[in-house]
C-alpha positions as CSV (number, residue, x, y, z in Angstrom):
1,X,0.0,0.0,0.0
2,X,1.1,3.8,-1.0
3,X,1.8,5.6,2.1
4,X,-0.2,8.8,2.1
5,X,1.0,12.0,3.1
6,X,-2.2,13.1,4.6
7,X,-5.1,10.7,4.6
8,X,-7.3,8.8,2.6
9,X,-10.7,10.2,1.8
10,X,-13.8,8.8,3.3
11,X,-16.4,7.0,1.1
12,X,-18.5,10.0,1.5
13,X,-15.5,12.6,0.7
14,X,-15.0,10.5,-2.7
15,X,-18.6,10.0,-3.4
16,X,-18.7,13.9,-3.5
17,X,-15.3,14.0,-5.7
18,X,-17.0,11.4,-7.6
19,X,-16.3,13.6,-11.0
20,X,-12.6,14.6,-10.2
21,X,-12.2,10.9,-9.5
22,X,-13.3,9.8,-12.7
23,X,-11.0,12.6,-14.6
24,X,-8.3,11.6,-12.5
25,X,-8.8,7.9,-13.5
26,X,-8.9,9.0,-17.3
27,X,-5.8,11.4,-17.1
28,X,-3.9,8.3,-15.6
29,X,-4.6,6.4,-18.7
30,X,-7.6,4.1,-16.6
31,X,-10.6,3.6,-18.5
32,X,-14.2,2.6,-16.8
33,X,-13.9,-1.0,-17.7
34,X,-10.6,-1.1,-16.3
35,X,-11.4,1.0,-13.0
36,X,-13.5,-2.0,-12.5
37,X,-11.4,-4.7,-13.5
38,X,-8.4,-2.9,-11.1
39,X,-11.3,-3.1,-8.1
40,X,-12.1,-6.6,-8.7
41,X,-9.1,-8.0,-9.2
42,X,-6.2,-6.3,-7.8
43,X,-7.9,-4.3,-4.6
44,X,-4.6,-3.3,-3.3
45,X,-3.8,-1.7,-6.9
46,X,-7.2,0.1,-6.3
47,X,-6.7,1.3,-3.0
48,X,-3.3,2.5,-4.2
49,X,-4.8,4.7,-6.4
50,X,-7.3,6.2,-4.2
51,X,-4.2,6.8,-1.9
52,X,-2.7,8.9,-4.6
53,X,-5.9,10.5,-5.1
54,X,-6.4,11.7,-1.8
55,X,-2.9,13.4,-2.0
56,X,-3.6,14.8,-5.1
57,X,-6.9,16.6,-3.4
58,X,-5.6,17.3,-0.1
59,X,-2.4,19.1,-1.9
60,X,-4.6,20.9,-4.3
61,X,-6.6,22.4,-0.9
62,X,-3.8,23.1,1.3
63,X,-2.0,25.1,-1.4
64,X,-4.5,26.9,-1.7
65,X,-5.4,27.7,2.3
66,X,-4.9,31.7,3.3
67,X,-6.6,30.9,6.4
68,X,-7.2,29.2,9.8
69,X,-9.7,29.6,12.5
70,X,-10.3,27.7,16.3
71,X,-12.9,28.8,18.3
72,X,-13.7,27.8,21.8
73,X,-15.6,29.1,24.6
74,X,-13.1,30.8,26.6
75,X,-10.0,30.9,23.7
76,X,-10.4,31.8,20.0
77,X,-7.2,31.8,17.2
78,X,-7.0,33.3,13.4
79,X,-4.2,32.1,11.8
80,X,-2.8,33.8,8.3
81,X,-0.9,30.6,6.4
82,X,2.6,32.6,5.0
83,X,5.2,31.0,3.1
84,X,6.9,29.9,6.2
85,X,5.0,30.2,9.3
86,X,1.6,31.0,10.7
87,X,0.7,34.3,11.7
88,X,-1.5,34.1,14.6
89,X,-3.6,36.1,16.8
90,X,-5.6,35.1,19.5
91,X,-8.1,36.4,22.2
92,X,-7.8,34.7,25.4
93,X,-10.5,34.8,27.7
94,X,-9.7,32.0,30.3
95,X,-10.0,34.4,33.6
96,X,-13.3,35.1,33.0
97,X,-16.2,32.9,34.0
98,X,-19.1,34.4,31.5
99,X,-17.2,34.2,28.7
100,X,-18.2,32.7,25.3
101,X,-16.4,33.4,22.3
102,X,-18.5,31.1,20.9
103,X,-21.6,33.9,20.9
104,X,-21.0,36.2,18.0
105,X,-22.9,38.9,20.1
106,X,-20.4,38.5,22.9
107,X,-17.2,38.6,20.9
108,X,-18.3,41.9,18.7
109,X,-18.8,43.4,22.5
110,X,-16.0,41.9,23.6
111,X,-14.2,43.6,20.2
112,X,-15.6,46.8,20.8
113,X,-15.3,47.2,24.8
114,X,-12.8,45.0,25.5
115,X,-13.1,43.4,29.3
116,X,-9.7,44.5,31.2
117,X,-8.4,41.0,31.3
118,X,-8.9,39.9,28.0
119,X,-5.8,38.5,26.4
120,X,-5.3,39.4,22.9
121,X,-1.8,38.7,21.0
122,X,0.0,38.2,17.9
123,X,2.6,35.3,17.6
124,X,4.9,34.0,14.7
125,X,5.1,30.3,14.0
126,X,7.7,29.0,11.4
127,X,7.0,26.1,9.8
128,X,8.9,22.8,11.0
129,X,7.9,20.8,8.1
130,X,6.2,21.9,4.5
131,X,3.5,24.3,4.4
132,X,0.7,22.1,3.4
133,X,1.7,19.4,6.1
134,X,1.7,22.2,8.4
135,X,-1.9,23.0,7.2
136,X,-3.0,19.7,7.5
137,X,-1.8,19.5,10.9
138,X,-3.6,22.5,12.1
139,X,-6.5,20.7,10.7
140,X,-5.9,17.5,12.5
141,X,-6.1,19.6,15.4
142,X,-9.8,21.3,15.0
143,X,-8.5,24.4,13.3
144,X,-11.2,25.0,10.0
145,X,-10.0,26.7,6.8
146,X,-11.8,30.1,6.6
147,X,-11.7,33.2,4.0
148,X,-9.9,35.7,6.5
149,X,-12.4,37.5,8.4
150,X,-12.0,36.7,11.9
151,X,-8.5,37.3,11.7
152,X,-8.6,40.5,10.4
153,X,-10.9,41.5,12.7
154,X,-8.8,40.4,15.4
155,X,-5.7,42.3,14.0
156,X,-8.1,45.1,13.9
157,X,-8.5,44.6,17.8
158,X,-4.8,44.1,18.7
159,X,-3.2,46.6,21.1
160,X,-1.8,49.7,19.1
């Protein structure tokens, strides 16, 4: 079996790749009738493929990534995806008790009117292995890809 350098896609991940599938299939020379002659009599061949597949997608996304978000009660991060390293910014809210970052009403109050202990910072993280592994890690981890907002927003809110 191919290693893969993320992971494979679910049934239900290919199912809805179904058409980039098939035009994956054809640009690596593999017919219909063959696709499921390789199934039936050489799973492992099959399986192979699917591996590369998955790559293929997962690369295409990550390459493409800008952005990172987490958000948790009490902790939220926006991370901008550089070349080398994540730029993130964060609001911590951990000392205090009715906090929800969750709430979208409670962080734009929290964004305009700041509570006096509320943690907000900007870090630098450079990348220990390649960008799109870095990516996928964050992913592994709960982070979501997003288009930028929050973490513009956030920079909007950082200390001047």
């Amino acid at each position: 079996m191919v290693m893969v350098k993320y992971r494979l896609l679910s049934i239900d991940e290919l199912k809805e790749l179904e058409k980039e599938f098939i035009e994956y299939l054809i640009l690596n020379g593999i017919a219909a009738d063959d696709w499921v002659k390789i199934k039936d009599q050489a799973p492992e061949k099959a399986d192979n493929i699917i591996a590369l597949f998955s790559d293929v997608v997962f690369e295409k996304i990550l390459r493409e990534t800008q952005f990172l978000e987490w958000r948790g009660e009490k902790e939220l991060k926006a991370s901008h995806c550089l070349k080398d390293k994540f730029v993130v910014v964060a609001l911590d809210e951990s000392n205090l008790n009715d906090a929800n970052l969750n709430d979208s009403d409670y962080l734009r109050d929290a964004l305009i009117a700041p509570p006096s202990n509320l943690k907000v910072f900007t870090v630098d993280i450079p990348f220990e292995l390649s960008r799109e592994r870095e990516i996928f890690k964050m992913t592994e981890r709960g982070f979501q890809i997003s288009k930028g907002k929050l973490f513009k927003t956030l920079c909007l809110a950082l200390p001047q």
